[in-house]
C-alpha angles and dihedrals in degrees: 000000000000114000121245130205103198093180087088116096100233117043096199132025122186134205123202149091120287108210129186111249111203114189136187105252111257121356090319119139124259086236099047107039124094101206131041127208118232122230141157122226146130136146116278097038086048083057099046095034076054098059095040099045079063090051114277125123107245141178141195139219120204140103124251126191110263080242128116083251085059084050097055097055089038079060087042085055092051102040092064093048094261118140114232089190086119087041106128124210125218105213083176120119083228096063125127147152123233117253130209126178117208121209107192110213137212128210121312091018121059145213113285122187123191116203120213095181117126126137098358121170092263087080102063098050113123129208086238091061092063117083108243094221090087095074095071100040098067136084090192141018130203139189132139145217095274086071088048097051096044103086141314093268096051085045107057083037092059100048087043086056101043086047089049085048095042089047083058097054101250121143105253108211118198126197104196081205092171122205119187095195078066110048143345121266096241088052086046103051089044090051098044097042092059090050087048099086082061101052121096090175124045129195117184141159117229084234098053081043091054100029116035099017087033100223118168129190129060125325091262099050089050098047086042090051090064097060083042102047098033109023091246112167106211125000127193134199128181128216114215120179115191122207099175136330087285106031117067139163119205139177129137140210120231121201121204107192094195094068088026090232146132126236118195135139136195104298123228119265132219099349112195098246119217087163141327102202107130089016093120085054093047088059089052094053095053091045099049084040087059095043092047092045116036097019079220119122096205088060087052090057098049093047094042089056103036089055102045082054091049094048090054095068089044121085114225132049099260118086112243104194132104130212098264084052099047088046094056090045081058102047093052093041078055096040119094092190127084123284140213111260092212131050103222 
């Protein structure tokens, strides 16, 4: 088990670029609706709203064009409970902020999304702009590969960011979160092995670990081999298995390499899916809630899980759940008995 020092004022901080998602209304294509719903969402807010939505105090770290399109999602931070006190503005007249439309599917079409995200104002962010206070205030830091694989820029700014961190102290959380429409695998593995010595928390998919890292072996010698190779604490990695586009089952497996032992639980089958878009971040913010909280994996592995379920059946990227409501999801996934069909 990590060790937490809960004397910091924020117990999670995040790194990473907030885009606007615009989606045709229902299940209508991108290329044959009229109007397009406005949202705000990317990985690393959905993770700290995430956190914070279930009680924790969070930040982020990221720049947003000085427009009224920057205000909106500045509205979106603080609505779900996130300080934007490390919130950067772009006064540039080359700001902008990175779009992404979102087309649900139903079976046998599925989802599609289309980025529109080049040269946002993410990408200029220097590690100069961001107050250096910050470094001293958090208990844990996240970010995740898609802040590594934007450009060079985001890049060096975010490993800057992570070693100040890591000098402080902080645990520093890393989702490998691999996108292939951003860099190659080979660019990626070099680029995240050499991160791995400064990652307490590891989260990892069992493709990115076969295909891009190139483990063999079963899940829990790969996931064994990364506190091995690199000296990473805890390292988590979800199962999802997917019926159909709105029909999914999901669980996951923690490994503490202190006590050299696997955490898992049974997983949650054939979730109603609204949209699973931020699911996986909404895993990662159970799971570092209940690893912030309660210092208990198994915890971790009940919220991670729980969460991820809930944010499924809610449109939008951004979790909507608190921590009484996560506990009773748990409660009922863990009764045998029968359940009320209403909450009143």
């Amino acid at each position: 088990m990590v060790t937490i020092d809960k004397q910091r004022e924020f117990s999670a901080v995040g790194f990473g670029e907030v885009m606007l998602r615009l989606s045709p209304s229902g299940k209508e294509r991108i290329s044959q609706g009229e109007t397009f719903e406005k949202r705000a969402g990317g990985s690393e807010l959905n993770v700290v709203s995430g956190i914070s939505m279930l009680g924790l105090r969070t930040g982020l770290i990221t720049k947003l064009p000085d427009n009224e399109i920057g205000k909106f999602v500045k509205n979106q931070v603080r609505f779900c409970g996130v300080s934007d006190d490390c919130v950067v503005y772009d006064t540039s007249d080359d700001a902008r902020l990175g779009v992404y439309y979102y087309e649900g599917g139903v079976y046998p079409r599925r989802p599609s999304v289309v980025y529109d995200r080049k040269a946002s104002s993410i990408n200029t962010l220097s590690v100069e702009e961001i107050d250096p206070a910050i470094y001293e205030k958090a208990q844990l830091f996240h970010t995740s590969g898609i802040s590594l694989a934007l450009s060079p820029t985001c890049r060096s700014t975010a490993l800057e960011v992570i070693r100040r961190f890591k000098e402080r102290g902080t645990l520093i959380s890393f989702d490998v979160n691999y996108r292939a429409s951003l860099w190659s695998e080979d660019e990626a593995r070099r680029t995240i092995e050499a991160l791995l010595p400064s990652v307490d928390i590891l989260f990892v998919s069992e493709e990115s670990s076969r295909r891009m890292f190139r483990k063999t072996g079963d899940l829990e010698d790969i996931m064994k081999r990364y506190a091995q190779d690199y000296g990473v604490s805890m390292v988590a990695t979800t199962a999802r298995q997917v019926t159909s586009p709105t029909r999914h089952t999901f669980g996951s497996t923690l490994y503490d390499a202190q006590e050299d032992r696997f955490y898992r639980e049974e997983p949650y089958r054939d979730i109603e899916v609204v949209d699973r878009v931020g699911s996986g971040d909404a895993y990662l913010a159970g799971a570092l809630y209940g690893l912030l909280q309660y210092q208990d994996c198994q915890r971790a592995v009940e919220f991670g899980n729980a969460m991820s379920a809930v944010k499924n059946t809610i449109p939008g990227d951004l979790p909507a759940s608190d921590a009484e409501e996560i506990k009773m999801i748990i409660a009922a996934h863990q009764s045998k008995g029968p359940q009320s069909e209403m909450k009143r």
